[in-house]
C-alpha positions in Angstrom: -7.8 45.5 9.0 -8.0 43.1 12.2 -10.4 40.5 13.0 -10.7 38.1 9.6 -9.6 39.7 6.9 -10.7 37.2 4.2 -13.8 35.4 4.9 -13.4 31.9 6.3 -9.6 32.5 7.1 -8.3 33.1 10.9 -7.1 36.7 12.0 -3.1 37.0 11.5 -0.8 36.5 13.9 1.4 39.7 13.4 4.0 40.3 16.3 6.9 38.7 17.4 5.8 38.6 20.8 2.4 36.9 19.8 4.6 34.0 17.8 7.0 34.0 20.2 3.3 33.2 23.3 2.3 30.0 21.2 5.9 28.6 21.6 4.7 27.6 25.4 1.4 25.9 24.2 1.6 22.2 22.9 3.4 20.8 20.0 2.0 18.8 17.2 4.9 17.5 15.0 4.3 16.4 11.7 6.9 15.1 8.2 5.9 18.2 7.1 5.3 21.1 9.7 5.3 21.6 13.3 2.1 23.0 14.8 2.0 25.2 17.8 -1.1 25.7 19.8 -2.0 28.1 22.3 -5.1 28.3 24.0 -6.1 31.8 25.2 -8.9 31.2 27.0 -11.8 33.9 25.1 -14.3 33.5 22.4 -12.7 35.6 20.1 -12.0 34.1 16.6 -8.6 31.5 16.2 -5.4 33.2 14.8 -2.9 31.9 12.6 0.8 32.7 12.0 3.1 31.0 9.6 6.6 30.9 9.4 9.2 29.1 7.1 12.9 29.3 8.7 15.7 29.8 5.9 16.5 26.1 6.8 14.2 25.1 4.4 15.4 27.0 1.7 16.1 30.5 -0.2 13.6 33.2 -0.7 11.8 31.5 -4.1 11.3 28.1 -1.8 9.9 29.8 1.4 7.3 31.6 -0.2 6.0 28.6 -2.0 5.6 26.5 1.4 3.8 30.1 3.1 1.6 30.2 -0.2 1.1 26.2 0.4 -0.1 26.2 3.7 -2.0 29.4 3.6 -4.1 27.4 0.6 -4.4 24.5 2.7 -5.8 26.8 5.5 -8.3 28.7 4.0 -10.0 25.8 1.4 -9.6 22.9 4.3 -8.5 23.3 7.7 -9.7 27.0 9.3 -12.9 25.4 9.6 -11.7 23.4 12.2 -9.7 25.7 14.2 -11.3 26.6 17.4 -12.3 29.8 19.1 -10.2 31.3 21.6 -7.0 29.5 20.0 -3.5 30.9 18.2 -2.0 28.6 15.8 1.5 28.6 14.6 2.8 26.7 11.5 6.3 26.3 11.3 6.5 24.9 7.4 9.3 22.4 6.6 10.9 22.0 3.0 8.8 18.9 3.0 6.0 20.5 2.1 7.3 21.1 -1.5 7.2 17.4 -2.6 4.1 16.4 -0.6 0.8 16.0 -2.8 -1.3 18.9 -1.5 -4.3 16.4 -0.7 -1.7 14.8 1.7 -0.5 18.8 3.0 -4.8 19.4 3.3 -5.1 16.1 5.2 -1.7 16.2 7.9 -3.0 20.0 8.1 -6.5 19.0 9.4 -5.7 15.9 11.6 -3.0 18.2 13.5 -5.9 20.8 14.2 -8.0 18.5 15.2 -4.9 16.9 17.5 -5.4 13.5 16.1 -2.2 10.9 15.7 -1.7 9.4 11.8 -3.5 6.4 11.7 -0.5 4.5 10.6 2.5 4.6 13.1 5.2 4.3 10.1 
């Protein structure tokens, strides 16, 4: 199943190698994730990986900032993502405590590639 497999979400990011080719795109760090962006130059939908290093916790923990983010994606932010695009969320333990209107909201601004609009 490539392409988008839900409607409304991005295609998956699968392969090491295609996480590993967003790493030399920009870097939009946030309290609660860093986003990687990669432009790859087509019109083809934008593709999303997520990962959760076992920095931010054990097993239990990880999957509830994946399940988080991948919310946060798919009711608020793949809208904005842009054709042509990968996107790689690296989630931080953060995300745990964080209201998810404030995880919906960080998630958006960084697609868009807008600063906070507090410095603080």
């Amino acid at each position: 199943m490539s392409g988008q497999a839900r409607s409304g979400y991005p295609a998956r990011l699968k392969k090491r190698a295609e996480f590993l080719a967003v790493r030399r795109g920009t870097k939009r760090r946030g309290p609660l994730f860093l986003l990687e962006v990669l432009e790859r130059g087509d019109d083809q939908p934008p593709r999303l990986g997520i990962t959760v290093t076992k920095k931010a916790g054990n097993a239990v923990e990880r999957n509830r900032i994946r399940r988080r983010l991948r919310e946060a994606v798919r009711i608020h932010a793949a809208d904005e993502m842009a054709p042509g695009t990968d996107y790689v969320i690296v989630g931080r333990r953060e995300i745990l405590d964080a209201p998810f209107v404030a995880l919906k909201e960080e998630l958006s601004r960084r697609i868009r590639g807008k600063k906070p609009a507090h410095a603080g």
